[in-house]
C-alpha positions as CSV (number, residue, x, y, z in Angstrom):
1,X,-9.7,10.1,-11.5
2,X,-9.7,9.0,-14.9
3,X,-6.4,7.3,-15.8
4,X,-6.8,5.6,-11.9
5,X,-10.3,4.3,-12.6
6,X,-8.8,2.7,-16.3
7,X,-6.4,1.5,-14.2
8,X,-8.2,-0.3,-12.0
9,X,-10.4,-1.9,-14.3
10,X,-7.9,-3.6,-15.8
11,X,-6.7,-4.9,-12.8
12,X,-9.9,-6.3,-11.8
13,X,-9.9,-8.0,-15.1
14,X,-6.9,-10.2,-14.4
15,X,-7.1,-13.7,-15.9
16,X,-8.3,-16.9,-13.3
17,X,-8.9,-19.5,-14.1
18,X,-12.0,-21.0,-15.1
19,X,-12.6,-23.5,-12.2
20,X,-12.4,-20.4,-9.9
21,X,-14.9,-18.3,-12.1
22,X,-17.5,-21.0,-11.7
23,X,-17.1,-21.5,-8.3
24,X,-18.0,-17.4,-8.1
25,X,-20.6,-17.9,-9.8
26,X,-22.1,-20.6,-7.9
27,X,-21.0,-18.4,-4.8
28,X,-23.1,-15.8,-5.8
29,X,-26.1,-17.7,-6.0
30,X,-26.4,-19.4,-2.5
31,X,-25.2,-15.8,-1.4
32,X,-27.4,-13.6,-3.4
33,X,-24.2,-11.9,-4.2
34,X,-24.5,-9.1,-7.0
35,X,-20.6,-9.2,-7.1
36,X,-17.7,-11.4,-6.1
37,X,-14.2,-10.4,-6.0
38,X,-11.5,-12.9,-5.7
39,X,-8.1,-12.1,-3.7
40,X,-5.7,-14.0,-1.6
41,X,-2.4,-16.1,-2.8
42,X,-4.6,-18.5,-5.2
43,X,-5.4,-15.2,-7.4
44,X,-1.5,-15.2,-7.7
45,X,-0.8,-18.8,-7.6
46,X,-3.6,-20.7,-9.4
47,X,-3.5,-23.2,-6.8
48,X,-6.9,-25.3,-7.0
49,X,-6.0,-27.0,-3.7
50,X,-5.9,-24.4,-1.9
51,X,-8.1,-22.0,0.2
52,X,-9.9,-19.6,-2.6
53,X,-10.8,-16.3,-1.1
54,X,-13.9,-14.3,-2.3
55,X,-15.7,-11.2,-1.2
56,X,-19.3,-11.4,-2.2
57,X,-21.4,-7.7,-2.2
58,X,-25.1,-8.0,-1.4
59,X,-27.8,-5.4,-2.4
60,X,-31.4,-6.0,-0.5
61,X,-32.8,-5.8,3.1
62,X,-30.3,-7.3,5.7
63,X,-32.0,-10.7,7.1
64,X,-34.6,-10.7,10.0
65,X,-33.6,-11.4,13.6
66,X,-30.9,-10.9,15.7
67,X,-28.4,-12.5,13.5
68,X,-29.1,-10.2,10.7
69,X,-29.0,-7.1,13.3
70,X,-25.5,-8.5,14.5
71,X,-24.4,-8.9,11.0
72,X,-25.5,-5.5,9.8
73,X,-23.6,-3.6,12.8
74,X,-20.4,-6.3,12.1
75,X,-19.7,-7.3,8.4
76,X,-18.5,-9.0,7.1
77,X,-20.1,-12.1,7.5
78,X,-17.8,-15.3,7.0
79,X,-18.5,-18.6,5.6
80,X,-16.6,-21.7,4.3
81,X,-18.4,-22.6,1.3
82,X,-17.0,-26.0,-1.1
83,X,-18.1,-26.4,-4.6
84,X,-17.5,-29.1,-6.7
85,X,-16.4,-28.3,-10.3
86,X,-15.3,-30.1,-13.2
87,X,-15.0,-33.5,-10.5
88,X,-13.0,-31.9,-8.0
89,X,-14.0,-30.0,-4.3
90,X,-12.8,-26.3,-4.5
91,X,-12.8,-24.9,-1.3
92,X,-13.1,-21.2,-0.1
93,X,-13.4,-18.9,2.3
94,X,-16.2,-16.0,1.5
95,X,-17.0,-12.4,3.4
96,X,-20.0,-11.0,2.9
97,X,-21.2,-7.9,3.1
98,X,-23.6,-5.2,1.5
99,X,-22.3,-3.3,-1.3
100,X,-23.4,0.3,-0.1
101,X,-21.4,-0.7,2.8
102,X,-18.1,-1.5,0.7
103,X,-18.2,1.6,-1.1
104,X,-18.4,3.6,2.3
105,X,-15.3,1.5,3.7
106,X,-13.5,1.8,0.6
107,X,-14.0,5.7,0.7
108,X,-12.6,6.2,4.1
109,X,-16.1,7.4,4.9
110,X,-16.2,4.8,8.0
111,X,-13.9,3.7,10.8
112,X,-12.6,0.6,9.2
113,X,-9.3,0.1,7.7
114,X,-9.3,-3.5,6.2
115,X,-11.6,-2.9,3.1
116,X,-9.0,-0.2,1.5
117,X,-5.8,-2.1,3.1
118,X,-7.2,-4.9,1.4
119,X,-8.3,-4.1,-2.2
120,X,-5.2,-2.0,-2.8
121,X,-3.9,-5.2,-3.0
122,X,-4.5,-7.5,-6.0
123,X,-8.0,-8.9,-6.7
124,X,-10.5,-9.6,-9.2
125,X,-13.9,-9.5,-10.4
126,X,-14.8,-12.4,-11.5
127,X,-18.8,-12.5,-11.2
128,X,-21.2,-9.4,-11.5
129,X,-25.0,-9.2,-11.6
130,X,-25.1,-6.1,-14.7
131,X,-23.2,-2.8,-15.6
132,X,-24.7,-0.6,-12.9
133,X,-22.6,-3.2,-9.8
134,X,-19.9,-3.3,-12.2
135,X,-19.2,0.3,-11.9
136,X,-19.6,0.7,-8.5
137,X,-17.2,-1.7,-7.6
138,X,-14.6,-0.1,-10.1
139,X,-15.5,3.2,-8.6
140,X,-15.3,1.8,-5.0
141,X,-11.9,0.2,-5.3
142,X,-10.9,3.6,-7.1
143,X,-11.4,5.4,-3.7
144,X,-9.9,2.6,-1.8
145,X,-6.9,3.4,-3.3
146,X,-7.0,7.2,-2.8
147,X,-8.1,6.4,0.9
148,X,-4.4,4.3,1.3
149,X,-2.3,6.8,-0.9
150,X,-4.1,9.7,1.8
151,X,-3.0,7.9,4.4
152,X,0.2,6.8,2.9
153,X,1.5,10.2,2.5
154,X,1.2,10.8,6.1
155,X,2.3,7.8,7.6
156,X,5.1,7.1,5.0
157,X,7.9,9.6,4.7
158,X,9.1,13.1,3.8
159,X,10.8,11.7,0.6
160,X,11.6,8.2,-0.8
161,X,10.7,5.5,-3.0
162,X,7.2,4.8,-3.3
163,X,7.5,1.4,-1.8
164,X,8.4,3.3,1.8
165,X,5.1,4.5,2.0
166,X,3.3,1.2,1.1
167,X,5.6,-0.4,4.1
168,X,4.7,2.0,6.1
169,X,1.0,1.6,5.8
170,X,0.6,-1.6,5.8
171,X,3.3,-1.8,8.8
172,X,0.5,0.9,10.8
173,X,-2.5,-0.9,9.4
174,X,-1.8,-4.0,10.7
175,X,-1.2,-2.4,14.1
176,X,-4.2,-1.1,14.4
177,X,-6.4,-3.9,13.5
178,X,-5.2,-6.7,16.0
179,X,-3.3,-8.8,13.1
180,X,-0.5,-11.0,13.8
181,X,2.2,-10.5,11.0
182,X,5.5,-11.7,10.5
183,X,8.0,-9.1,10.6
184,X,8.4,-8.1,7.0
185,X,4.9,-9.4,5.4
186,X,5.2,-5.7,4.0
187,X,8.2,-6.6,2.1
188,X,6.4,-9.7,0.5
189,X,3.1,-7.9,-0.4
190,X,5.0,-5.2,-2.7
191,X,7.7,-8.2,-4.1
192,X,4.7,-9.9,-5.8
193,X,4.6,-6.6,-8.3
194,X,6.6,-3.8,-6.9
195,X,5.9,-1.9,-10.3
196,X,2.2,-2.2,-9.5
197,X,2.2,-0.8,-6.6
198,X,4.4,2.4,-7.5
199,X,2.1,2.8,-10.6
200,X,-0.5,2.7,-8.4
201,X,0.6,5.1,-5.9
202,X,1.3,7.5,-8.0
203,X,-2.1,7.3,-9.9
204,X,-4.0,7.5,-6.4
205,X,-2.2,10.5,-5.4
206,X,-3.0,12.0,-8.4
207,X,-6.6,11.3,-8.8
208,X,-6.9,12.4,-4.6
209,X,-5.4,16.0,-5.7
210,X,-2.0,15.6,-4.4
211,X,0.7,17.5,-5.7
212,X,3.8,14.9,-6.2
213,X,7.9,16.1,-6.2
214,X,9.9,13.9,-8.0
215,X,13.5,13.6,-8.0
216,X,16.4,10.7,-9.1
217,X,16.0,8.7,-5.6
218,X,12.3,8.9,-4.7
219,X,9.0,10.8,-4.6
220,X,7.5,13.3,-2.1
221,X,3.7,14.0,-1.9
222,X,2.9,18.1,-0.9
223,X,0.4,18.3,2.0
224,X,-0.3,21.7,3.4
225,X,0.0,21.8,7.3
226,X,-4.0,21.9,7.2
227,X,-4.7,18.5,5.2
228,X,-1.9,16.6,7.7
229,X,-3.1,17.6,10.8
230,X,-6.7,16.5,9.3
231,X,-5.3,13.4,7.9
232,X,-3.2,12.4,11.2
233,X,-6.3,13.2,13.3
234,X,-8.4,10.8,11.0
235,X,-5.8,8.1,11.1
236,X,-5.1,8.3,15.1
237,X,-9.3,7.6,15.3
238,X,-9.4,4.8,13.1
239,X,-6.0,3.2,15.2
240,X,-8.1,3.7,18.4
241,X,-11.0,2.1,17.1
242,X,-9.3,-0.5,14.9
243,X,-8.4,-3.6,17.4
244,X,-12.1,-3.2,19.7
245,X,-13.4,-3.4,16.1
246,X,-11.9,-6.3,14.9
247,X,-11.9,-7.9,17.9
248,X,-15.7,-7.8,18.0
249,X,-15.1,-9.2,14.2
250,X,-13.4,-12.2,16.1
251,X,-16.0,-13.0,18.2
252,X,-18.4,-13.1,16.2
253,X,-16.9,-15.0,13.4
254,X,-16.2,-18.0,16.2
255,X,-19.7,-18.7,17.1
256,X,-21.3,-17.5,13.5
257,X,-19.0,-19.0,11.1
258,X,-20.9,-20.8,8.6
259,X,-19.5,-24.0,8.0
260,X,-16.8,-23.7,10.3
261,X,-16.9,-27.6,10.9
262,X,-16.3,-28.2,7.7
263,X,-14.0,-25.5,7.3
264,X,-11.7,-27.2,10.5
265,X,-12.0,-30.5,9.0
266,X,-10.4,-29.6,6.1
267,X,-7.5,-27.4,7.5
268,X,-6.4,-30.7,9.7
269,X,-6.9,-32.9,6.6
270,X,-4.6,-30.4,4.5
271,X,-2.2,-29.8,7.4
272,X,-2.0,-33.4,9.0
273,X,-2.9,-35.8,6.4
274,X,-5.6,-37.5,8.6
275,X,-9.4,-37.4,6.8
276,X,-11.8,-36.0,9.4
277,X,-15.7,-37.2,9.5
278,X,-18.0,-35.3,10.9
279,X,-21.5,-36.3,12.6
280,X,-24.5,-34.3,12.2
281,X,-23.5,-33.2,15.5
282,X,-20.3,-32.2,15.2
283,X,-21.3,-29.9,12.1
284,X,-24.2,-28.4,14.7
285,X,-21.7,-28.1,17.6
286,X,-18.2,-27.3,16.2
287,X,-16.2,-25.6,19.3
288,X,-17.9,-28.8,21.4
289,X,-16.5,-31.1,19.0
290,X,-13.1,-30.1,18.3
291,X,-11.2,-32.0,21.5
292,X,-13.0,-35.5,20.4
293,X,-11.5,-34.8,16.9
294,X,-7.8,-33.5,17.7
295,X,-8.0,-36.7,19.8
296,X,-8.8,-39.0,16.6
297,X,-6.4,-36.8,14.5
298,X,-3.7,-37.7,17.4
299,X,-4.2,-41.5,17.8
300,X,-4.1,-41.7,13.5
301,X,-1.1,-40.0,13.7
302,X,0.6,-42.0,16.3
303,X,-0.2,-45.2,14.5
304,X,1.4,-44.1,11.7
């Protein structure tokens, strides 16, 4: 697991820039965060105006009442957080969740699918609370990526390039957990750094004990019957599972968003042009207050 773990760690140490480091780091703190990661098109872009993305892993005693029992059973918990730095708003999207949790999802040891569909994909660490969280999340993201490259080999095919079998898992994961893609969001994933990914595959399969054929045209991973069967049944219980899950995920992120005024206010701003105030109220009451906005947004727009 060696050469994957090395290789992970320098992924997670991809340049961002500084702007987006602080705004981690102030994350953290409202969040009690012992770790943030950072993903999403602004990692690749750079973008400052637009929608940062950060995962932020807790350690401690979930919080008291039913909210905290809801968001123990359903992580993560979502919330638009906006931090001003260096004079300018950033704005971003956070999950939250317990670390302990993480590593279980990134292990395949649960039935989600989005925490290893996700970090097998780009990200970085950009804001850690010592050595002892900065290994787990190396070591979790490790076994993310032997979790997909499992799964991969069954779901991908008998022989080909190692970009088939990232297509075909993130084509079978996005089935399962009640996502609307565009046909051929696959394709654009693996175009961002297609030599990552085959690097990566190849590492993963390595580090999970499986034997790889190689030839001129493409790449075959050697499962005995046993460790298929085991892997299919795995995979067919996490597709059954995967859209009540995330449906429950839904519904609970549209009446516990935090900030999700604020958060809708500034998608119509960005999208329409039209600055949105809100009332006290209308922060309280969000889903109540929407049609009396859209209407303002509307009558702005038509006297444009």
């Amino acid at each position: 697991m060696r050469p994957l773990r090395r290789a992970i760690a320098d992924m997670l140490a991809a340049e961002v820039r500084p702007e987006i480091v602080e705004a981690a780091a102030v994350v953290a703190g409202r969040l009690s965060g012992s770790a943030v990661l950072f993903y999403g098109s602004v990692l690749r872009t750079g973008d400052l105006d637009g929608l940062l993305d950060f995962y932020v892993l807790t350690e401690g005693p979930p919080a008291p009442g039913i909210r905290g029992m809801v968001s123990h059973r359903i992580w993560p918990d979502i919330s638009f957080e906006e931090v001003r730095v260096g004079g300018r708003m950033l704005q971003a999207k956070v999950a939250t969740m317990p670390l302990s949790v993480f590593v279980e999802a990134a292990g395949g040891e649960l039935a989600d699918t989005t925490i290893w569909t996700r970090f097998v994909q780009p990200s970085a660490l950009l804001w850690i609370a010592g050595a002892a969280q900065a290994e787990a999340v190396v070591d979790a993201i490790a076994a993310a990526a032997m979790t997909a490259a499992r799964f991969a080999a069954v779901l991908g095919p008998a022989h080909g390039a190692p970009s088939a079998y990232w297509k075909a898992l993130f084509r079978e994961t996005y089935r399962a957990e009640l996502r609307v893609e565009q046909p051929g969001r696959e394709d654009q994933i693996l175009a961002y750094d297609p030599q990552r990914y085959a690097e990566l595959l190849l590492l993963a399969w390595k580090a999970a004990g499986i034997e790889v054929r190689r030839t001129p045209d493409g790449v075959s991973p050697v499962l005995d019957a046993e460790t298929r069967a085991q892997l299919l049944r795995r995979w067919r219980s996490r597709r059954r599972l995967g859209k009540p899950l995330n449906a429950l995920r839904l519904v609970k992120a549209a009446f516990l968003l935090d900030g999700a005024a604020r958060y809708g206010a500034w998608k119509v701003e960005r999208h329409t042009g039209v600055p949105v105030k809100l009332t006290p109220w209308a922060e309280r009451h969000p889903l109540l207050a929407a049609p009396g906005v859209l209407w303002k947004v509307w009558r702005a727009r038509a006297r444009a």
